[in-house]
Backbone bond lengths (Angstrom), bond angles and torsions (degrees), N, CA, C in turn:
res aa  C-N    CA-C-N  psi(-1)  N-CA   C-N-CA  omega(-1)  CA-C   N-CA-C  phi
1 X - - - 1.455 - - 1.528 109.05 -
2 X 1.097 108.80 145.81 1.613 113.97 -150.53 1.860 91.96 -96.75
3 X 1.095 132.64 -162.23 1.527 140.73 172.40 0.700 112.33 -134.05
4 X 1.487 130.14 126.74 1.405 119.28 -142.35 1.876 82.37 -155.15
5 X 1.789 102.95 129.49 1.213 104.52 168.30 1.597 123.06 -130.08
6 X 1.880 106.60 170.20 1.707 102.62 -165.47 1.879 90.51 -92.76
7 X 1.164 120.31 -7.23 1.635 122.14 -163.00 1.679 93.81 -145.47
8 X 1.206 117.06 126.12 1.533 117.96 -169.27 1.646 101.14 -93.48
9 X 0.963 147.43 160.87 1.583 132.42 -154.95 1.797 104.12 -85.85
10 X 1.406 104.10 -24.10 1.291 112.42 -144.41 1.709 96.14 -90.17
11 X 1.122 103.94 -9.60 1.915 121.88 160.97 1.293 125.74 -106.24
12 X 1.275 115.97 4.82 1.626 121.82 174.30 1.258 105.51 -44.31
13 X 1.683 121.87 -79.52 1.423 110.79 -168.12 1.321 123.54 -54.15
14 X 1.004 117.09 -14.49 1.743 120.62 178.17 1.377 108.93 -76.90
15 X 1.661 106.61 -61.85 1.527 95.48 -160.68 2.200 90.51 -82.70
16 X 0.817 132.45 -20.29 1.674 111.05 167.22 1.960 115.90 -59.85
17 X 0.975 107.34 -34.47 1.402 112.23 174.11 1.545 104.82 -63.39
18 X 1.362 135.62 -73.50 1.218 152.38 159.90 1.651 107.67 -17.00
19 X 1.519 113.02 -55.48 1.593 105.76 169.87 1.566 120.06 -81.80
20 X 1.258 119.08 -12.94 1.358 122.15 167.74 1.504 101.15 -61.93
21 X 1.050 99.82 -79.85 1.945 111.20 -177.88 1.734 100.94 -25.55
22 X 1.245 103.65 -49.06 1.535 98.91 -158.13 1.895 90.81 -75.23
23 X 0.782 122.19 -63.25 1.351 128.06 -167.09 1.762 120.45 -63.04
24 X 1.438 88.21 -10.91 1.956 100.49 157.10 1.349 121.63 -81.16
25 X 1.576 111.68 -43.15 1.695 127.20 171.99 1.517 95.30 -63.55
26 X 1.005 128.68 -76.94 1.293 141.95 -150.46 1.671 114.99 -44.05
27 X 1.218 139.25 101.62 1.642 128.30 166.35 1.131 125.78 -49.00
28 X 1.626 120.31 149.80 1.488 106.68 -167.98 1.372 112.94 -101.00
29 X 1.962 105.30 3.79 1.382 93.98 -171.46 1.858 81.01 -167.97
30 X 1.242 112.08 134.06 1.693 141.78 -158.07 1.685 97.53 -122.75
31 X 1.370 121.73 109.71 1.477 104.92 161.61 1.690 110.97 -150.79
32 X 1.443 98.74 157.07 1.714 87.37 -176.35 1.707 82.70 -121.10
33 X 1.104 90.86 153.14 1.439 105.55 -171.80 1.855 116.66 -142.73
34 X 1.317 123.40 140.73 1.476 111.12 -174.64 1.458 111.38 -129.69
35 X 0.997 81.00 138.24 2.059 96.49 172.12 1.389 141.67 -85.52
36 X 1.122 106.26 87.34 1.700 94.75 -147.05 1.828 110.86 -86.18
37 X 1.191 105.89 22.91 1.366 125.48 168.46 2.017 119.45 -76.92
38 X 1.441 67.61 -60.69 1.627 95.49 167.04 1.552 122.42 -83.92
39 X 1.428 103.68 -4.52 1.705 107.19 -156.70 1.380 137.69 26.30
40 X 1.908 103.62 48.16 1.329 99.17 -172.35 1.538 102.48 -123.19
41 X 1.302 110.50 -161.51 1.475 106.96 169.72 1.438 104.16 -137.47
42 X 1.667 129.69 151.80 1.171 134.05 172.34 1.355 114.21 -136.14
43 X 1.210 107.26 127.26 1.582 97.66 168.34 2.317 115.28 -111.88
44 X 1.673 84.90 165.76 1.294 93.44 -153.88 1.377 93.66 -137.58
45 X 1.612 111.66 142.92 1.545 119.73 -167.14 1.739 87.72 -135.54
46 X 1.205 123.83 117.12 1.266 145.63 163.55 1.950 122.70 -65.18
47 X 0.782 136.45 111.28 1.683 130.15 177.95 1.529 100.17 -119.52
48 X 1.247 108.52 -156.21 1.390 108.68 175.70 1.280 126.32 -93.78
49 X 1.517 104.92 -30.83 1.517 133.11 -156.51 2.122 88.17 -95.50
50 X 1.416 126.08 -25.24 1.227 125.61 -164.20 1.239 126.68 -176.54
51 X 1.752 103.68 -157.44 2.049 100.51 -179.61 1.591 90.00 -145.24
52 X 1.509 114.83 133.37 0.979 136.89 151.86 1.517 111.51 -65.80
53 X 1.329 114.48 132.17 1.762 102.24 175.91 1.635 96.88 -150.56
54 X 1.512 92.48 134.60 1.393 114.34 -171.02 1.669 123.87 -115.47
55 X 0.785 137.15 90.14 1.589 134.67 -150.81 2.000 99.29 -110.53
56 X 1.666 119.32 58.43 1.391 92.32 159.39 1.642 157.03 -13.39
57 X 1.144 124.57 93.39 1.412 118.07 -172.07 1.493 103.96 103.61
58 X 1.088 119.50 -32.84 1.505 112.92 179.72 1.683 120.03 -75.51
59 X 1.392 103.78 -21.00 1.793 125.41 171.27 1.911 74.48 76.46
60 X 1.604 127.67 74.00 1.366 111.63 167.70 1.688 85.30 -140.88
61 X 1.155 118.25 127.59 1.912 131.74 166.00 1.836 95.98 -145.27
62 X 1.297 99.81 133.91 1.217 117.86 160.26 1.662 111.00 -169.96
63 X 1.654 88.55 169.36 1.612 88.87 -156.70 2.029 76.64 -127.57
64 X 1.305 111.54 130.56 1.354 130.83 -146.84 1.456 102.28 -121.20
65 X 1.523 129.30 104.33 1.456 99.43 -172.16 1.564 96.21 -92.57
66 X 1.833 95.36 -170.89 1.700 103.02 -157.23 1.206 103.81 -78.01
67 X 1.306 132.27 -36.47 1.567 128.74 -174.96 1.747 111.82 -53.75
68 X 1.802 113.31 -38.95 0.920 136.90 176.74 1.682 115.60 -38.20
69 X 1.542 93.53 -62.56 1.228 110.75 157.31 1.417 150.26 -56.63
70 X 1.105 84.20 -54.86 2.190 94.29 167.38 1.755 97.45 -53.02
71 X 1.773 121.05 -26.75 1.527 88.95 -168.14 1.381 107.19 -94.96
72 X 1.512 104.41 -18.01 1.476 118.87 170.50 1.912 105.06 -40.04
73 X 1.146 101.17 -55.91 1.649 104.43 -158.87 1.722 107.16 -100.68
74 X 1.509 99.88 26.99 1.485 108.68 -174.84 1.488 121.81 -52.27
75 X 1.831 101.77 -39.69 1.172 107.92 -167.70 2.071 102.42 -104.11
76 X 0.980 106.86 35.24 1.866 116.56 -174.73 1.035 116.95 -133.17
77 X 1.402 123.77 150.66 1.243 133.64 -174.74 1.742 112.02 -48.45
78 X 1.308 95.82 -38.71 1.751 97.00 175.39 1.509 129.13 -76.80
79 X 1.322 106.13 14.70 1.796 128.01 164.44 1.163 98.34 -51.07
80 X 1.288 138.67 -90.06 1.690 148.81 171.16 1.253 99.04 3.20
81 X 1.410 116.47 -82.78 1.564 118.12 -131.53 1.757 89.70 -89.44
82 X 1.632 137.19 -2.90 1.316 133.43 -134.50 1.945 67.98 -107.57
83 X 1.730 102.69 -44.71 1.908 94.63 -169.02 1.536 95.44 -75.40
84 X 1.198 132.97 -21.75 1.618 105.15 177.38 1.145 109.50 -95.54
85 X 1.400 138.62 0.35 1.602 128.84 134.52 1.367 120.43 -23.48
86 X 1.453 105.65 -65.46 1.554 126.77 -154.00 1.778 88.98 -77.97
87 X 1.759 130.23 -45.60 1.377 122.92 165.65 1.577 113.44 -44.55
88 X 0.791 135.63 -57.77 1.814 151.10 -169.44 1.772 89.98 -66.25
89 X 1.270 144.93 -72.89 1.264 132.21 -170.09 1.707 103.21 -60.75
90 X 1.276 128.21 -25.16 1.550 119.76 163.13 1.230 120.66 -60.03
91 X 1.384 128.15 -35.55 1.355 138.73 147.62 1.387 125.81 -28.46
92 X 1.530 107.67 -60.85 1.977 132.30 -155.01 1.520 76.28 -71.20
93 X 1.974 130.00 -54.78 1.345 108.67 -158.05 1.365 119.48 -104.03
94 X 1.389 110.44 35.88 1.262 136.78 153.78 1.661 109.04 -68.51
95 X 1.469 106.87 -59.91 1.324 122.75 167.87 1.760 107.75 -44.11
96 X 1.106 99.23 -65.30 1.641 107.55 -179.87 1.490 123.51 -47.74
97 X 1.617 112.84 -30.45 1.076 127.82 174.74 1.766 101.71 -59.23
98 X 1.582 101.71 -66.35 1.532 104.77 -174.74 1.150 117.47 -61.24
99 X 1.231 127.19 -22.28 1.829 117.26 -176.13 1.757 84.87 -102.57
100 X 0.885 131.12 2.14 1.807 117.58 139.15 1.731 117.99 -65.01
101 X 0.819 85.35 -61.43 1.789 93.01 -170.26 1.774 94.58 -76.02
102 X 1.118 166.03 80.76 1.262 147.56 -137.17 1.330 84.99 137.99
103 X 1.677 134.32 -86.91 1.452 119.05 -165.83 1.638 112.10 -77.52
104 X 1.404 102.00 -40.06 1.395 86.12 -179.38 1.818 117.83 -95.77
105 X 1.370 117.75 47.62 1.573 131.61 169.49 1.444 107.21 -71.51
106 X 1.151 122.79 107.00 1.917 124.26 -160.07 1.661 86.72 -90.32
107 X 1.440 155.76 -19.40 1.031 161.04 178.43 1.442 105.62 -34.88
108 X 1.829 112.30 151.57 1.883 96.91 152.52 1.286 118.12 -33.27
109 X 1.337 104.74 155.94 1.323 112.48 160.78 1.892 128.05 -89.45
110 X 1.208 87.17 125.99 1.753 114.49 -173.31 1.591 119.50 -84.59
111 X 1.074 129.81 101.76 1.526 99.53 162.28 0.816 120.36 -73.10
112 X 1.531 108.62 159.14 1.670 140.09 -153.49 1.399 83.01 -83.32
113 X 2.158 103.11 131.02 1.258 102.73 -178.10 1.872 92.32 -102.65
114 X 1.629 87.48 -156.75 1.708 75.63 -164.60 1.634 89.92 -102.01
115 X 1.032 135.47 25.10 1.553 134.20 168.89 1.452 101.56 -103.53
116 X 1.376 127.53 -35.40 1.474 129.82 170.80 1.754 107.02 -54.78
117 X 1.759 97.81 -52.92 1.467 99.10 -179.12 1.852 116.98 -46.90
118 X 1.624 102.78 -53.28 1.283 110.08 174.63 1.477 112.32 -41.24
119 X 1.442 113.31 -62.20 1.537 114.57 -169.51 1.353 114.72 -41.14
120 X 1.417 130.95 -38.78 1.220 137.71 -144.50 1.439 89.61 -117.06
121 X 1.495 127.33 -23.91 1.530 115.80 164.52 1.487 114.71 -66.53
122 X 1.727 124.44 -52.07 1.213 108.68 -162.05 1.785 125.03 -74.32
123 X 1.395 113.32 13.00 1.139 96.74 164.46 1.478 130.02 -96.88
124 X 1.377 92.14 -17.94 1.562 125.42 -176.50 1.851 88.16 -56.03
125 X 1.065 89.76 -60.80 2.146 106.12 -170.12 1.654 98.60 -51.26
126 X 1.067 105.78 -53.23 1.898 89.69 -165.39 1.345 105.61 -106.27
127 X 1.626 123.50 7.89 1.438 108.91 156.38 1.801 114.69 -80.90
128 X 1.867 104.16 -31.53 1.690 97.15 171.56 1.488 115.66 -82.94
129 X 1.143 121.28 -3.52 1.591 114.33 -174.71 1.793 95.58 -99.81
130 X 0.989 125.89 -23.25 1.464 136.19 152.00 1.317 124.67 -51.93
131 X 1.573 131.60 -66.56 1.150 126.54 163.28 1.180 120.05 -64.13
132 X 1.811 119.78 1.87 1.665 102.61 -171.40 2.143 75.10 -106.81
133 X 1.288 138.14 -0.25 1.077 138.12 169.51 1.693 103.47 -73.14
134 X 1.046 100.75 -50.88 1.739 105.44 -166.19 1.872 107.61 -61.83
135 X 1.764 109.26 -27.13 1.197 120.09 -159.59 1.586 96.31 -91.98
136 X 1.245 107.05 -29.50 1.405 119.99 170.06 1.746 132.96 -62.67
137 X 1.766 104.75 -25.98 1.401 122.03 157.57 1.312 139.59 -82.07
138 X 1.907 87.79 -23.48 1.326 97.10 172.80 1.809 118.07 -67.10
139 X 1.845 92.74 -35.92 1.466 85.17 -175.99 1.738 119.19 -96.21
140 X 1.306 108.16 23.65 1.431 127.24 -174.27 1.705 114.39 -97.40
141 X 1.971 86.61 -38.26 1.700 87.72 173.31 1.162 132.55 -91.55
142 X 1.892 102.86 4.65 1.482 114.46 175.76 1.141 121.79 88.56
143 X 1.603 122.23 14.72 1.342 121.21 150.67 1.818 134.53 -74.72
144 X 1.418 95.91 110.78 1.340 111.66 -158.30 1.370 128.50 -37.18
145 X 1.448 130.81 159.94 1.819 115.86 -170.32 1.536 114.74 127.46
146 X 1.315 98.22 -172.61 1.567 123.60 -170.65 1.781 104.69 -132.08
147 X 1.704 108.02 116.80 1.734 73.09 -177.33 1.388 80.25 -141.83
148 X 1.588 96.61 144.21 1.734 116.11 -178.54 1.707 111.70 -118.94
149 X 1.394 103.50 98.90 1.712 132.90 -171.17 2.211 78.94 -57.99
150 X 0.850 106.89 73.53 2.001 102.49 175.06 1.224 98.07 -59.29
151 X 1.676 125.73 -73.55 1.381 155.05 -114.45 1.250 88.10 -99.95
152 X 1.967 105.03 -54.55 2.084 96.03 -175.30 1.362 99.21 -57.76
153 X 1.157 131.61 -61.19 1.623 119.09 -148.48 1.963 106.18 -54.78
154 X 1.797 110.00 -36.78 1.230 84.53 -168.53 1.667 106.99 -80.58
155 X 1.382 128.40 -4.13 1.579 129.05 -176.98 1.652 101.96 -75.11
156 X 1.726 118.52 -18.01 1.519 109.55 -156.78 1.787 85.08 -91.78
157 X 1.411 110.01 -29.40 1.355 113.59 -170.76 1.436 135.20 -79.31
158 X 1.864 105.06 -30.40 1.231 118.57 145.67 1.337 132.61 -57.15
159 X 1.237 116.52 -34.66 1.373 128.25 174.06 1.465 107.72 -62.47
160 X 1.361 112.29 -70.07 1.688 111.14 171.36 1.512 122.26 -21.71
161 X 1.959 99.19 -44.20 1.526 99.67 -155.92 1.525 94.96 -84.33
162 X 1.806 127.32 -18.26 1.313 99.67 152.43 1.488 150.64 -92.46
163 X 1.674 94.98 7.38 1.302 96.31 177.59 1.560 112.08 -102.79
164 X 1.739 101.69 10.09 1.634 79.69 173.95 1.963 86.49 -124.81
165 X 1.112 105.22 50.40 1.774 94.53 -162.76 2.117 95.41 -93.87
166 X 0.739 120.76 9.53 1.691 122.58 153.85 1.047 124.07 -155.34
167 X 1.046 128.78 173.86 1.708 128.91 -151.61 1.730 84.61 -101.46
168 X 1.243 136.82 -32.99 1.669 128.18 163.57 1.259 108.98 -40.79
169 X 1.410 135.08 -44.67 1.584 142.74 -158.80 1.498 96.14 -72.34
170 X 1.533 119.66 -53.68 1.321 137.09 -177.77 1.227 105.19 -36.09
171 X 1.291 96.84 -50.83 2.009 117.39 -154.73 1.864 99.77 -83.91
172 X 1.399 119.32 3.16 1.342 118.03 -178.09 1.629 89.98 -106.05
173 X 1.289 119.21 -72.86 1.120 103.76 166.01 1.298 160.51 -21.83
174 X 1.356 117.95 -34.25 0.955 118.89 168.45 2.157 122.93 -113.76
């Protein structure tokens, strides 16, 4: 059986840099949501670092960071899930840490073994299976809306593609 990979070694630092970038821009969770108090609608773009919030017609946009928030919702049911937000983005720049130290390693060049691959998969794995948890409470406890996990699905999926990116990685795993 031959060895067969999803990332060829000799492009690691490129394409890990390339998914960092993308997965720093990228939100992990998109939702429009309406108020029928107010009878309006707002939409809200999630990152790691915060919340985009968009209130049509009201002339209201701001970009909200997370600490901001956790104290905002200190005294509400959504306290919980606002500090394991802020746990789960300690995670994502865990990741960030390693594809720091990873692209810019001035050393020979190494191929990426499959324990490196792992390292840099498992945060990817339980920061998107985390935010698709957090996106999952939101709509469990009945706060109203539409919400699109964007950012988790591609962190749960990148992660996969490095923890299953050679048949060695496979062979640790199991």
């Amino acid at each position: 059986m031959t060895d067969w990979k999803w990332i060829n070694p000799e492009y690691t630092k490129s394409i890990v840099s390339v998914i960092a970038t993308l997965l720093l821009l990228l939100p992990w969770n998109v939702s429009v949501q309406y108020n029928p108090i107010l009878s309006r609608t707002s939409y809200h773009a999630r990152w790691w670092f915060g919340e985009f919030q968009y209130a049509p017609g009201a002339d209201f946009a701001a970009l909200v960071p997370l600490p901001r928030l956790i104290e905002a919702q200190s005294a509400s049911m959504f306290y919980g899930v606002h500090l394991f937000w802020a746990g789960v983005s300690g995670i994502f720049l865990i990741f960030i840490a390693i594809t720091v130290f990873t692209v810019f390693d001035e050393g020979p060049y190494q191929p990426q073994t499959a324990r490196n691959y792992l390292l840099m998969a498992t945060p990817l794995i339980l920061s998107g299976i985390s935010y698709l948890g957090v996106t999952g409470w939101m709509l469990l406890r009945g706060l109203p809306g539409i919400y699109i996990p964007v950012g988790a699905l591609f962190l749960l999926g990148f992660g996969l593609v490095f923890a299953t990116n050679t048949s060695e990685t496979i062979n640790l795993l199991t």
